[in-house]
PQR file with spaces between the fields and no chain letter, atoms N, CA, C, O and H, PARSE charges and radii, in Angstrom:
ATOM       1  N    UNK     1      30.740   -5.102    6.628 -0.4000 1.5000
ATOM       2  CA   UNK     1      29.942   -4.115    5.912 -0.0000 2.0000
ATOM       3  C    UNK     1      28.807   -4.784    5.136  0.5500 1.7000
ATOM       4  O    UNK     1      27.783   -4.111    5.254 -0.5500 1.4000
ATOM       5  N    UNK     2      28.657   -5.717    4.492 -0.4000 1.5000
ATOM       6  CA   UNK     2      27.926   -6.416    3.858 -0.0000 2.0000
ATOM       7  C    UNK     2      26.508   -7.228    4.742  0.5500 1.7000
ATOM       8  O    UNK     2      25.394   -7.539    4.320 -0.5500 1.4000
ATOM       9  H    UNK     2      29.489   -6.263    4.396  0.4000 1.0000
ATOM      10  N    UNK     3      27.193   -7.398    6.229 -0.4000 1.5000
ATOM      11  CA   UNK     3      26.378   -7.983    6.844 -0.0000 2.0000
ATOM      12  C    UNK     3      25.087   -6.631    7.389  0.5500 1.7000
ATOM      13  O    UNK     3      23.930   -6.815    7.768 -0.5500 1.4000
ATOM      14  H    UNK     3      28.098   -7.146    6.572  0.4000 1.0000
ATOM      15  N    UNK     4      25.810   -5.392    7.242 -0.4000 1.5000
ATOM      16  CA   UNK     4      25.236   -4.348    7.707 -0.0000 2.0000
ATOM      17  C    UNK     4      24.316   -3.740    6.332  0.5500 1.7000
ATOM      18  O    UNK     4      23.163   -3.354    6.527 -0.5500 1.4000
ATOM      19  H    UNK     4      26.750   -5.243    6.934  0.4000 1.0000
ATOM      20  N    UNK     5      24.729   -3.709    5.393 -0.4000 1.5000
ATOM      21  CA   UNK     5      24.028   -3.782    4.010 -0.0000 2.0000
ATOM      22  C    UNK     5      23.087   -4.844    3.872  0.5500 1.7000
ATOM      23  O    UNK     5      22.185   -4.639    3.061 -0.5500 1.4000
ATOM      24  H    UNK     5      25.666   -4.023    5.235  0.4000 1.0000
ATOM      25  N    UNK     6      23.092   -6.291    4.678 -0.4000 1.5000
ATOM      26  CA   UNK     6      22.358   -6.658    4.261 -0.0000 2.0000
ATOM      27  C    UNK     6      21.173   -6.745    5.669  0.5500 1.7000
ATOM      28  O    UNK     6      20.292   -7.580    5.465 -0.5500 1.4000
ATOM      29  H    UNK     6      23.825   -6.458    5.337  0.4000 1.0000
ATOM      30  N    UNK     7      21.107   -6.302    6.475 -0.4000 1.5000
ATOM      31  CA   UNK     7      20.409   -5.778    7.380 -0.0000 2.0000
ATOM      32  C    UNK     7      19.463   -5.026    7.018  0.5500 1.7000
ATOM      33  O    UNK     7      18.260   -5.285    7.028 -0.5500 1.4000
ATOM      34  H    UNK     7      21.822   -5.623    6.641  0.4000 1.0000
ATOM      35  N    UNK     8      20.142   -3.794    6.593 -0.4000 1.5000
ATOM      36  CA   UNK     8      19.421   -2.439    5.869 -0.0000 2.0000
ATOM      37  C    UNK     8      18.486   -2.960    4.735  0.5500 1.7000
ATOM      38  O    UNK     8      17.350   -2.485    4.744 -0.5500 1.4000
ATOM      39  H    UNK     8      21.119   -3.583    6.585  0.4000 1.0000
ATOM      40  N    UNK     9      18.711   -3.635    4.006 -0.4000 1.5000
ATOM      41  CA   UNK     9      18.348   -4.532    2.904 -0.0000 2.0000
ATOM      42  C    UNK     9      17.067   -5.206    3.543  0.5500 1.7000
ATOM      43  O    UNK     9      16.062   -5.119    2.838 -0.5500 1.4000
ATOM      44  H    UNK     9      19.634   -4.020    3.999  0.4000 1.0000
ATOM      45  N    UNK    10      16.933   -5.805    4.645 -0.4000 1.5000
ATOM      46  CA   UNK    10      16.071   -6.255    5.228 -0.0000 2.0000
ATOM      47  C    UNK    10      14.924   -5.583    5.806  0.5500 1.7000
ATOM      48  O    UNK    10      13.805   -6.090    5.874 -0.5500 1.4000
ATOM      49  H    UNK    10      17.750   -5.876    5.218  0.4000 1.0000
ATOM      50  N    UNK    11      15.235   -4.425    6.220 -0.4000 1.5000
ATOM      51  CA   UNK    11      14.656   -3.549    7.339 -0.0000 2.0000
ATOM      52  C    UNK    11      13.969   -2.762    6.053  0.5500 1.7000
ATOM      53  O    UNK    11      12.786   -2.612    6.359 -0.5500 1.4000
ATOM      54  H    UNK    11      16.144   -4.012    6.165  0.4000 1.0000
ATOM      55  N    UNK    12      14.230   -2.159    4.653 -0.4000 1.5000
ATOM      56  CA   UNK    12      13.753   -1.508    3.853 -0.0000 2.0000
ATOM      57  C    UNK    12      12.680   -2.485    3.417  0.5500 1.7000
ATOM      58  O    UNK    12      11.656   -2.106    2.848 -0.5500 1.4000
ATOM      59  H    UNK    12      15.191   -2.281    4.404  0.4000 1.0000
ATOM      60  N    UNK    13      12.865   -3.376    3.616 -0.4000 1.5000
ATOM      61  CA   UNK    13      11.875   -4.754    2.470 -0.0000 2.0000
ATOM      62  C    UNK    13      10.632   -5.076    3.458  0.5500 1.7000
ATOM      63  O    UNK    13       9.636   -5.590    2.951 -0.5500 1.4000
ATOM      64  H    UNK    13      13.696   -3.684    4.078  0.4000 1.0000
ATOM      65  N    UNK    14      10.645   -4.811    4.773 -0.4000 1.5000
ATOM      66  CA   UNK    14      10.113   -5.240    5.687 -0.0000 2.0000
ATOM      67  C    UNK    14       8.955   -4.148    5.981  0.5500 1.7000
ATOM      68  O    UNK    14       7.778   -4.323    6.295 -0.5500 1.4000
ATOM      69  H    UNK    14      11.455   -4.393    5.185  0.4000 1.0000
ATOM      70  N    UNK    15       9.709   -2.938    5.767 -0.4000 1.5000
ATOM      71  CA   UNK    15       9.298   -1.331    5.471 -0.0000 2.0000
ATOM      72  C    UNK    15       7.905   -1.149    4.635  0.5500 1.7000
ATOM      73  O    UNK    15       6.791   -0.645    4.784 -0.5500 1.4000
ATOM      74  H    UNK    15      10.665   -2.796    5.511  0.4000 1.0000
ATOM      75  N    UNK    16       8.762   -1.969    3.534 -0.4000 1.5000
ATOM      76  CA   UNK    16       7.508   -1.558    1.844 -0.0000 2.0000
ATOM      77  C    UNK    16       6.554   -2.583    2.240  0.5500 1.7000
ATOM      78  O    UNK    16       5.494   -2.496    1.619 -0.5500 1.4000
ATOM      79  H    UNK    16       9.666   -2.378    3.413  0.4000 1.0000
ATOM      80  N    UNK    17       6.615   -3.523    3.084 -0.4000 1.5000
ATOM      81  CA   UNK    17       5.808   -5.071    2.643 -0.0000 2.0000
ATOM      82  C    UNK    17       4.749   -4.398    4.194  0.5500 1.7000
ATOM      83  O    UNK    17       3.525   -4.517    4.155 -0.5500 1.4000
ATOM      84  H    UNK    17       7.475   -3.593    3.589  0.4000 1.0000
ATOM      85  N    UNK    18       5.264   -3.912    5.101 -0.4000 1.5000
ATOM      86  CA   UNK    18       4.585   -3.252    6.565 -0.0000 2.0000
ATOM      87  C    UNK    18       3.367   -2.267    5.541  0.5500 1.7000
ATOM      88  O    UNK    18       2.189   -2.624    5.532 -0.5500 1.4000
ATOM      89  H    UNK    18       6.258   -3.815    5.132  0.4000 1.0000
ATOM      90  N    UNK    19       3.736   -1.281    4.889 -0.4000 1.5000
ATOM      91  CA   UNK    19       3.234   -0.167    3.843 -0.0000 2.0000
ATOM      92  C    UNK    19       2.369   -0.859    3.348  0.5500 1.7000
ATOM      93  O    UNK    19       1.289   -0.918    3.937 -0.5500 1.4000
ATOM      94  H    UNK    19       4.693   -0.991    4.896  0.4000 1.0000
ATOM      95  N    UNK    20       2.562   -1.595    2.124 -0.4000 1.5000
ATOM      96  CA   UNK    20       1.686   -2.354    1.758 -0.0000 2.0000
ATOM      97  C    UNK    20       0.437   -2.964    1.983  0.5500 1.7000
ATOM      98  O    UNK    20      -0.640   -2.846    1.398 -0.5500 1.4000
ATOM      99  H    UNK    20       3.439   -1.547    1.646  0.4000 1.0000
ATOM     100  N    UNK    21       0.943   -3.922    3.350 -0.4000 1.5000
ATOM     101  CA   UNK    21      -0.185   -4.254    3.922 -0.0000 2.0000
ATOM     102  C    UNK    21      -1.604   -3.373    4.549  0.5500 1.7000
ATOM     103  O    UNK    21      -2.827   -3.509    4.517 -0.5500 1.4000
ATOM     104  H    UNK    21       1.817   -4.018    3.826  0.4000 1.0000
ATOM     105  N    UNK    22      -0.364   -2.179    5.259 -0.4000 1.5000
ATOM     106  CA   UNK    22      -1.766   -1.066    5.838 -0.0000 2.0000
ATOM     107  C    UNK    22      -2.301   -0.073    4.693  0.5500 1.7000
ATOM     108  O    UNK    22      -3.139    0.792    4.948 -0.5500 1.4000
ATOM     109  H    UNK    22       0.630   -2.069    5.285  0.4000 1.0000
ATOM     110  N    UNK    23      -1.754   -0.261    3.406 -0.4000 1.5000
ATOM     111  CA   UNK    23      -2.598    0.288    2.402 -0.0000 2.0000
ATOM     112  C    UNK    23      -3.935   -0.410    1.990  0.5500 1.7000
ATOM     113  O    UNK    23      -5.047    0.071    1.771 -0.5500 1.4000
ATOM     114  H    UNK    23      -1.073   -0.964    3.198  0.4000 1.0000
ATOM     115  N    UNK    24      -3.414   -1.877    1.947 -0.4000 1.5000
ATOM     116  CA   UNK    24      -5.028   -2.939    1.361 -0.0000 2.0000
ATOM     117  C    UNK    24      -5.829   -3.045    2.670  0.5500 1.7000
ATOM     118  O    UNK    24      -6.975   -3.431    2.437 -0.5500 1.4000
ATOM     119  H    UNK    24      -2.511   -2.268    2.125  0.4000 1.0000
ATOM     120  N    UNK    25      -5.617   -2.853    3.804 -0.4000 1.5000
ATOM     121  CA   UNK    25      -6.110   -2.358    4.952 -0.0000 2.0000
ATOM     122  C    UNK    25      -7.265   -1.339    4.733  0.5500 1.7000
ATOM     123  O    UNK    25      -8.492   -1.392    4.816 -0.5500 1.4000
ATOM     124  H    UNK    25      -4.686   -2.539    3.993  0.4000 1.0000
ATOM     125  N    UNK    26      -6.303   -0.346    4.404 -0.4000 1.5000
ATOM     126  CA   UNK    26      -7.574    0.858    4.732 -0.0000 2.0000
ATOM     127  C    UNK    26      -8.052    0.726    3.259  0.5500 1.7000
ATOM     128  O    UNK    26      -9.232    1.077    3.241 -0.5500 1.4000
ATOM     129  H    UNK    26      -5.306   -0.304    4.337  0.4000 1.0000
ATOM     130  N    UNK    27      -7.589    0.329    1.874 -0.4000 1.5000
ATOM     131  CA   UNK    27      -8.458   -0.043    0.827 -0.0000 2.0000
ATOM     132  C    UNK    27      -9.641   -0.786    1.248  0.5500 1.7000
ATOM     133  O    UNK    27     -10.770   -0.352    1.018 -0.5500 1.4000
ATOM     134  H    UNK    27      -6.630    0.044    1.888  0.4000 1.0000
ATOM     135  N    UNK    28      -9.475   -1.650    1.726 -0.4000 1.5000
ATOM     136  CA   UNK    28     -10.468   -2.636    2.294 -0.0000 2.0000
ATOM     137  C    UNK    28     -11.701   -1.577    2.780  0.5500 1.7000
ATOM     138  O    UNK    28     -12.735   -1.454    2.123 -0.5500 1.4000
ATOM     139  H    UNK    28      -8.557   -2.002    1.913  0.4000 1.0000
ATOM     140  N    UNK    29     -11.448   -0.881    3.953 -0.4000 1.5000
ATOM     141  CA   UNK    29     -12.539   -0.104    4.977 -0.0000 2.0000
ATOM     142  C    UNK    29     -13.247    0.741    3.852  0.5500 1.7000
ATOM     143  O    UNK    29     -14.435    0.738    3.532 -0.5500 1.4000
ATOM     144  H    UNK    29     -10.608   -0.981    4.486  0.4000 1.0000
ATOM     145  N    UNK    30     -11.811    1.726    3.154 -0.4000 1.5000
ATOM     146  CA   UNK    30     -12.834    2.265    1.889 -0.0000 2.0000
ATOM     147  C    UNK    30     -13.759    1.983    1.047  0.5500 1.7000
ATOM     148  O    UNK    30     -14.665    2.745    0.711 -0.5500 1.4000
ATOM     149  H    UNK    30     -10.846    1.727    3.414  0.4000 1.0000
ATOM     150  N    UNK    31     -13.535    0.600    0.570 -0.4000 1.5000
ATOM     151  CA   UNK    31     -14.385   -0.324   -0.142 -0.0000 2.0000
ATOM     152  C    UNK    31     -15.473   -0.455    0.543  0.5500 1.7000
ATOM     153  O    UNK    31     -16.517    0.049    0.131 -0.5500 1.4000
ATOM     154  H    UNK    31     -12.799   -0.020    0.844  0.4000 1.0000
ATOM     155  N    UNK    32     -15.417   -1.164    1.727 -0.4000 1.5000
ATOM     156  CA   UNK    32     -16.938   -1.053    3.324 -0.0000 2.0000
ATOM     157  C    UNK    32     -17.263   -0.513    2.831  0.5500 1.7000
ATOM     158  O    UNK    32     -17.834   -0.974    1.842 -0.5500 1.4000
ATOM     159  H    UNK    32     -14.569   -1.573    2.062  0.4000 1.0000
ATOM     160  N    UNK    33     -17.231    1.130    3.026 -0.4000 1.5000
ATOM     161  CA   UNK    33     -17.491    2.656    3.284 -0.0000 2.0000
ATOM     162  C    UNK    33     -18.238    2.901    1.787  0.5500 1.7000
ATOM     163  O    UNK    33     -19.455    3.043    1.907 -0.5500 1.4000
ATOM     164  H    UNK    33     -16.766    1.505    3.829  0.4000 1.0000
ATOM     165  N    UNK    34     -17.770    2.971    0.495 -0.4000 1.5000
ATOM     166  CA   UNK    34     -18.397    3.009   -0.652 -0.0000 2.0000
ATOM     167  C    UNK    34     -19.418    2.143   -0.705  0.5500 1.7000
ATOM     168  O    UNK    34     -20.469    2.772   -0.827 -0.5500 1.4000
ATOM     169  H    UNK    34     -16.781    2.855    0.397  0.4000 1.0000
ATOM     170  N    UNK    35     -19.637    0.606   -0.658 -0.4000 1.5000
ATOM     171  CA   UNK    35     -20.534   -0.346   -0.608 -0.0000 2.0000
ATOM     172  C    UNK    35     -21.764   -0.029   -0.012  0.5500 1.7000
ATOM     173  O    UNK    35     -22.800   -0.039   -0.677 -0.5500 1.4000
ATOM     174  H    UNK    35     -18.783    0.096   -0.559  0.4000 1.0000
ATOM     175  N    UNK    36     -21.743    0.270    1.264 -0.4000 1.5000
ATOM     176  CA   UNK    36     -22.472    0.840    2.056 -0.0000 2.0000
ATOM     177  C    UNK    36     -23.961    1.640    1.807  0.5500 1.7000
ATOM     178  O    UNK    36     -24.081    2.625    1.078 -0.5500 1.4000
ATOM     179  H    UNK    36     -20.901    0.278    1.804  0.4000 1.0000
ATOM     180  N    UNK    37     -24.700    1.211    2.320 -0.4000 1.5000
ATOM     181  CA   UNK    37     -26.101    1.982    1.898 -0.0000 2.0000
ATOM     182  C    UNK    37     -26.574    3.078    2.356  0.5500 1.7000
ATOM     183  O    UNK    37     -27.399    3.864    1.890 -0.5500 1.4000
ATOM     184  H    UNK    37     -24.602    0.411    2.912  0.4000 1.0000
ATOM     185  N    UNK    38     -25.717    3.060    3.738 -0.4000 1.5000
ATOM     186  CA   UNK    38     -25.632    4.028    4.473 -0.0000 2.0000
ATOM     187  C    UNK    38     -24.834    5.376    4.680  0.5500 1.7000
ATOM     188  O    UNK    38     -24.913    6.281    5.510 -0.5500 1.4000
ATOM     189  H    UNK    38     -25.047    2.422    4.116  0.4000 1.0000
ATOM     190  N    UNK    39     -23.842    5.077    3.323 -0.4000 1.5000
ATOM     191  CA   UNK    39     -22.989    6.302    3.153 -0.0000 2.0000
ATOM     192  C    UNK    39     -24.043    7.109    2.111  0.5500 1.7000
ATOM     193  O    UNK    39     -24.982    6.898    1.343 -0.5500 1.4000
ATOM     194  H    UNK    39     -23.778    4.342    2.648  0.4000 1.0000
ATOM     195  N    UNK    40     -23.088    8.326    2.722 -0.4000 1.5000
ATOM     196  CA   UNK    40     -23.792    9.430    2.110 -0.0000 2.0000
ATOM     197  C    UNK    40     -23.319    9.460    0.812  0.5500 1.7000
ATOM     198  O    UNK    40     -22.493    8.573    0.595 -0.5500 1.4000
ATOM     199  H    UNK    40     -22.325    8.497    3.346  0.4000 1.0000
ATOM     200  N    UNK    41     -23.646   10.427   -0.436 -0.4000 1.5000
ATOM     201  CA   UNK    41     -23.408   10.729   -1.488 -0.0000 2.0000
ATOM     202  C    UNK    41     -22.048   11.261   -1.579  0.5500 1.7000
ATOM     203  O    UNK    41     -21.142   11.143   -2.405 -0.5500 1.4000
ATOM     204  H    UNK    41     -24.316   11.148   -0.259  0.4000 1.0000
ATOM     205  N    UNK    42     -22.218   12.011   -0.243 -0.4000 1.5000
ATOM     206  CA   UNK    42     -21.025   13.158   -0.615 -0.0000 2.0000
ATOM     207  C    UNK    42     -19.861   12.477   -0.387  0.5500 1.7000
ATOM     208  O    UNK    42     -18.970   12.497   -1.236 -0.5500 1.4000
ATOM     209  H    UNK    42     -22.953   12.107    0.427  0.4000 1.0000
ATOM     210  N    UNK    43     -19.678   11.543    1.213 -0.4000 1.5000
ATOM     211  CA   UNK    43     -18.648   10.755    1.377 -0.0000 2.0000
ATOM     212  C    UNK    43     -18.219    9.725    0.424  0.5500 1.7000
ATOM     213  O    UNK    43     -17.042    9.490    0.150 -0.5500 1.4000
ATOM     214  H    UNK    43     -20.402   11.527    1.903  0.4000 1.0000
ATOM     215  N    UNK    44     -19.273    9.105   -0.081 -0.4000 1.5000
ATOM     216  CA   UNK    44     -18.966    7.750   -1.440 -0.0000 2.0000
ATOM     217  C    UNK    44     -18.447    8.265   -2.176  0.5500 1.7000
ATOM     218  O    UNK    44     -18.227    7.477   -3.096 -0.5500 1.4000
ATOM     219  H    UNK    44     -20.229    9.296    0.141  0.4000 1.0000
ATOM     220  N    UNK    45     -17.838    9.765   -2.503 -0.4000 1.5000
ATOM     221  CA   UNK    45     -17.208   10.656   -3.477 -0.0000 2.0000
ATOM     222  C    UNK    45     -15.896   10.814   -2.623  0.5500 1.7000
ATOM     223  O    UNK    45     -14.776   10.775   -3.132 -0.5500 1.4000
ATOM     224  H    UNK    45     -18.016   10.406   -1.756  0.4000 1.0000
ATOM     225  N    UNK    46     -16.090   10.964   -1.507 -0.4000 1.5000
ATOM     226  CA   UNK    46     -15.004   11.354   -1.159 -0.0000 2.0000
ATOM     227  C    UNK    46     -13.684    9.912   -0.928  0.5500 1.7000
ATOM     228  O    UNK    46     -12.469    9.826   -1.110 -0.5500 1.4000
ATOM     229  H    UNK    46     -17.000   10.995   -1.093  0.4000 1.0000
ATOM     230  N    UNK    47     -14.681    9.054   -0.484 -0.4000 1.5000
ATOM     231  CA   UNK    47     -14.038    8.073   -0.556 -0.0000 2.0000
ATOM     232  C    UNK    47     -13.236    7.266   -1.544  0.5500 1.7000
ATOM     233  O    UNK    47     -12.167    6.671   -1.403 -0.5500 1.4000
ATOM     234  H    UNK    47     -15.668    9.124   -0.336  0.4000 1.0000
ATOM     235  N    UNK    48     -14.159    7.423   -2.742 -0.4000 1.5000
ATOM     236  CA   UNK    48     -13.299    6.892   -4.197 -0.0000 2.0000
ATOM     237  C    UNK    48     -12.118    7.435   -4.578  0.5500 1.7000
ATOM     238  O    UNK    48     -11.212    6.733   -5.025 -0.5500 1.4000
ATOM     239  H    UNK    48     -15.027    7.906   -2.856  0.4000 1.0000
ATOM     240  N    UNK    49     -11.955    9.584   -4.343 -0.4000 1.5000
ATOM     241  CA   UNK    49     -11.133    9.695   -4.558 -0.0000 2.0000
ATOM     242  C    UNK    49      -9.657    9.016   -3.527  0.5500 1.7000
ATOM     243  O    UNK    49      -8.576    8.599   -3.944 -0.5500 1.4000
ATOM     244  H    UNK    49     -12.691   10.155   -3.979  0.4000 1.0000
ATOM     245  N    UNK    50     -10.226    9.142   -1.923 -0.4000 1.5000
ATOM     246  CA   UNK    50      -9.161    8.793   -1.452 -0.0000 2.0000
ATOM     247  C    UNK    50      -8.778    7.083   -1.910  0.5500 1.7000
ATOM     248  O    UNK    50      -7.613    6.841   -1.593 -0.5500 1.4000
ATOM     249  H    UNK    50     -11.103    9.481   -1.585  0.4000 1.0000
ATOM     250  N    UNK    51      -9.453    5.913   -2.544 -0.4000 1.5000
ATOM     251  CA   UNK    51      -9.340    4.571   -2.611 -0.0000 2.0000
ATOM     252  C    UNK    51      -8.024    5.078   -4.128  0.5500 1.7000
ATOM     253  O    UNK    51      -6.963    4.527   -4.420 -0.5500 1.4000
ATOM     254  H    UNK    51     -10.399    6.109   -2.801  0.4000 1.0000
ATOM     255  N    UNK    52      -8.523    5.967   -4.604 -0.4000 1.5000
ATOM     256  CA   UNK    52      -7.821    6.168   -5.780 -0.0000 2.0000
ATOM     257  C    UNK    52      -6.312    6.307   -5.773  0.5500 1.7000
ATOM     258  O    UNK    52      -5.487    5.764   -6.508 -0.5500 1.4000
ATOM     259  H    UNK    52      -9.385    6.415   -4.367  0.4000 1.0000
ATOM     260  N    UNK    53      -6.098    7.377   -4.519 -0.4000 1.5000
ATOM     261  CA   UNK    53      -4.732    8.152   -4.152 -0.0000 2.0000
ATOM     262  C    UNK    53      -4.082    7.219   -3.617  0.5500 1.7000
ATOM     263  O    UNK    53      -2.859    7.239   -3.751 -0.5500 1.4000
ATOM     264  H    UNK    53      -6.768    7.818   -3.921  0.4000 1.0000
ATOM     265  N    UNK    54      -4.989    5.661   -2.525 -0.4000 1.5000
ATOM     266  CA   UNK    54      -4.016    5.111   -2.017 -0.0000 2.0000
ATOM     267  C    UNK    54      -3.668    4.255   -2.956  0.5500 1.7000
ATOM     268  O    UNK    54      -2.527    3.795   -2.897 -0.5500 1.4000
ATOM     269  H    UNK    54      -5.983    5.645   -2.416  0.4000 1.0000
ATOM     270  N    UNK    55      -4.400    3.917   -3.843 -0.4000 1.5000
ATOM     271  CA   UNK    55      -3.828    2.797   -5.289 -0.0000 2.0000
ATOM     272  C    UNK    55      -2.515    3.166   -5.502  0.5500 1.7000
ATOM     273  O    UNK    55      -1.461    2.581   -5.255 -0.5500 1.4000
ATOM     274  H    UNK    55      -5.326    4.291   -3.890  0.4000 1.0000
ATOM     275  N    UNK    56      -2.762    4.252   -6.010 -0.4000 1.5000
ATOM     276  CA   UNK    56      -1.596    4.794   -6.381 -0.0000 2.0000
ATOM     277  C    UNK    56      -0.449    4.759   -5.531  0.5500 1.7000
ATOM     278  O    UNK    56       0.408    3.935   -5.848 -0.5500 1.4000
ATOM     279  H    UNK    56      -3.618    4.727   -6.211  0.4000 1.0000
ATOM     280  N    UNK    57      -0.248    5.424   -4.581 -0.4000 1.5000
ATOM     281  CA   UNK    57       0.301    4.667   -3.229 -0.0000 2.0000
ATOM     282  C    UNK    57       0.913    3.569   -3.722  0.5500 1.7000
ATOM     283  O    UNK    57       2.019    3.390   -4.233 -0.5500 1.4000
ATOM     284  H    UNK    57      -0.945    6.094   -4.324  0.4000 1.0000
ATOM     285  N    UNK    58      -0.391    2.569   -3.375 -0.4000 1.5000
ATOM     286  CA   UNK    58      -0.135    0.851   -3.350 -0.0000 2.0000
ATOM     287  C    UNK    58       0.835    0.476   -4.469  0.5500 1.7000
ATOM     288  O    UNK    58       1.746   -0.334   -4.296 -0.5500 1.4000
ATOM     289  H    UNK    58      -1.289    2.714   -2.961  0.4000 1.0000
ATOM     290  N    UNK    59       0.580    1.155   -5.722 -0.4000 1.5000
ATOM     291  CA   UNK    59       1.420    0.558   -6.736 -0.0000 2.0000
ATOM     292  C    UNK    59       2.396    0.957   -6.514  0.5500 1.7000
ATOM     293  O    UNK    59       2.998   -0.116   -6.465 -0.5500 1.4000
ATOM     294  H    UNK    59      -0.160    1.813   -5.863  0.4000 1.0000
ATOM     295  N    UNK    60       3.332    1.887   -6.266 -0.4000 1.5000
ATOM     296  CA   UNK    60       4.371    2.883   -5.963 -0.0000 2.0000
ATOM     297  C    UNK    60       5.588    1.583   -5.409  0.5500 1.7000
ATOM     298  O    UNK    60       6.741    1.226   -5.646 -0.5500 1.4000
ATOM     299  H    UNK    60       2.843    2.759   -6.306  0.4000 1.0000
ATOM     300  N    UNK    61       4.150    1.135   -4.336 -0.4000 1.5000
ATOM     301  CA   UNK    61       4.771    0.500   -3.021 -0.0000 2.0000
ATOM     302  C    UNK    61       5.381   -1.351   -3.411  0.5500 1.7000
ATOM     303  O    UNK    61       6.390   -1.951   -3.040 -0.5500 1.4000
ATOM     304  H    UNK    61       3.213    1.425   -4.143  0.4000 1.0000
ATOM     305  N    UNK    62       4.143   -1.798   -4.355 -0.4000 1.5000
ATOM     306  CA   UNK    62       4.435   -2.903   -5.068 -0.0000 2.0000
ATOM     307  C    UNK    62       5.446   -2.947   -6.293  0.5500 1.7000
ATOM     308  O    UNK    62       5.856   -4.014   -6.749 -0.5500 1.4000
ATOM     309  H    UNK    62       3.323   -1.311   -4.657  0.4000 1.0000
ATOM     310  N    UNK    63       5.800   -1.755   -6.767 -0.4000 1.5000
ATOM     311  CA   UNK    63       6.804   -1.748   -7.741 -0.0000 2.0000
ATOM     312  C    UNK    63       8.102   -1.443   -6.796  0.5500 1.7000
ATOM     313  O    UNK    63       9.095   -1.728   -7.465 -0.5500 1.4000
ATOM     314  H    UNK    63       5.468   -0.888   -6.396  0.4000 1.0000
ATOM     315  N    UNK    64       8.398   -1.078   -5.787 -0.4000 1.5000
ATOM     316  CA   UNK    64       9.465   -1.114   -5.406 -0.0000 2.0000
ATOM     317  C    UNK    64      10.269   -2.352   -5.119  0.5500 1.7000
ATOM     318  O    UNK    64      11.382   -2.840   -5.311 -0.5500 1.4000
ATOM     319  H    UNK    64       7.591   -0.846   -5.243  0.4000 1.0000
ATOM     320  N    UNK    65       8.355   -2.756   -4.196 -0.4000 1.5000
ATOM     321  CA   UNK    65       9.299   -4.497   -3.969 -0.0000 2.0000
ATOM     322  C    UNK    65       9.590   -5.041   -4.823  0.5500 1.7000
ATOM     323  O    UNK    65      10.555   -5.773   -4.604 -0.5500 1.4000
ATOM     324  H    UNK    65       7.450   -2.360   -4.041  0.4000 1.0000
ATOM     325  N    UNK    66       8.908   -5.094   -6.594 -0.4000 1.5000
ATOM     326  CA   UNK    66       8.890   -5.992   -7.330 -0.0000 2.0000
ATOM     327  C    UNK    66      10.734   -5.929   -8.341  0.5500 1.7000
ATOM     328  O    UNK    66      11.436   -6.656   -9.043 -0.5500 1.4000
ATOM     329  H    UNK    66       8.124   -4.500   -6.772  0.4000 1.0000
ATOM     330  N    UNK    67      10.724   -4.418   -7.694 -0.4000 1.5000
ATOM     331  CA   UNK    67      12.743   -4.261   -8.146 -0.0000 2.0000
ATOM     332  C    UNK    67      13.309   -4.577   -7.290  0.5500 1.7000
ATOM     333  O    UNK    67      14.341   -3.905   -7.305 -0.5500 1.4000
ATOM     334  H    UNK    67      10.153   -3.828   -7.123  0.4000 1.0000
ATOM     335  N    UNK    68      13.312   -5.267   -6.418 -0.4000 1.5000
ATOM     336  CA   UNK    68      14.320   -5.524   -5.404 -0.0000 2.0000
ATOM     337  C    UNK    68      14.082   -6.956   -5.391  0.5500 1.7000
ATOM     338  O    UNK    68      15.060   -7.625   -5.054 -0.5500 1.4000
ATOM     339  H    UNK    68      12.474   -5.813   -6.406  0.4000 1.0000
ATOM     340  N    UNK    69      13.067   -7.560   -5.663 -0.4000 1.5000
ATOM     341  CA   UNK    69      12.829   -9.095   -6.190 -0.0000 2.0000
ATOM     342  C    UNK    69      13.865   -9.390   -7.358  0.5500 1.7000
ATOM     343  O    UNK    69      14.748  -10.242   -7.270 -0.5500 1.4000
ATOM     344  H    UNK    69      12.273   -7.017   -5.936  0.4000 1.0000
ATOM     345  N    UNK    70      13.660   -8.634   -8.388 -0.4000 1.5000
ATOM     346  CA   UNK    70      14.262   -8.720   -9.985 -0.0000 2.0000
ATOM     347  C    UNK    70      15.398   -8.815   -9.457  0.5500 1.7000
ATOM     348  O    UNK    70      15.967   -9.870   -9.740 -0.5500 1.4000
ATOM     349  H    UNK    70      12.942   -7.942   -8.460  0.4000 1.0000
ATOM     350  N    UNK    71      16.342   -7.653   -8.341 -0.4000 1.5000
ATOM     351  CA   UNK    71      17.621   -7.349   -8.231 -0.0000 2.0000
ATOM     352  C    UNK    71      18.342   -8.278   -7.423  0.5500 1.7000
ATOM     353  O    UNK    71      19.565   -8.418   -7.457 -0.5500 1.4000
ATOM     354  H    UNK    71      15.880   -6.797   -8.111  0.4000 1.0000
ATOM     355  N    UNK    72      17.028   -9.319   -6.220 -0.4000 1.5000
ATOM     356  CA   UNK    72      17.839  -10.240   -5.586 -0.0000 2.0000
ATOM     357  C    UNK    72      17.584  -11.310   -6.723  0.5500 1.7000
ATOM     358  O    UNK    72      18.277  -12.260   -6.356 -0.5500 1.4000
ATOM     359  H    UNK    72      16.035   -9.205   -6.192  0.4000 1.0000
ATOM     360  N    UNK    73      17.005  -11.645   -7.826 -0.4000 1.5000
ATOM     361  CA   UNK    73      17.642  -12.904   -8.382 -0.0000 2.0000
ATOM     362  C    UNK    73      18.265  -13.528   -8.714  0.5500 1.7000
ATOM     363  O    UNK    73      17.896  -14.656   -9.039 -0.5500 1.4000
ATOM     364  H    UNK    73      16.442  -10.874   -8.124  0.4000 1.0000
């Protein structure tokens, strides 16, 4: 049972850290996309809010791992 707990244990950690990554991903493109001289007004609005929602996201996603760090020490 433990070996199967610690599987699951693995596969969840692998989960948040997969998440993670394709959040600073598309943070990244959003960032492009705002920078851009070529974006429009309306999208550089639209975009901040979505860079905003995935932060939020992102942190969600970095505080989970950062309890399961604390909990494997």
């Amino acid at each position: 049972m433990d070996e199967l707990n610690d599987i699951l244990r693995r596969l969840w950690v692998s989960d948040l850290q997969a998440r993670r990554e394709l959040l600073e991903i598309q943070r990244d493109a959003l960032m492009c996309e705002i920078t851009s001289p070529l974006t429009s007004q309306n999208r550089r609005k639209e975009a901040f809010v979505l860079r905003d929602e995935l932060m939020s996201q992102w942190a969600k996603v970095v505080e989970e791992l950062n309890i399961y760090d604390r909990k494997s020490v």
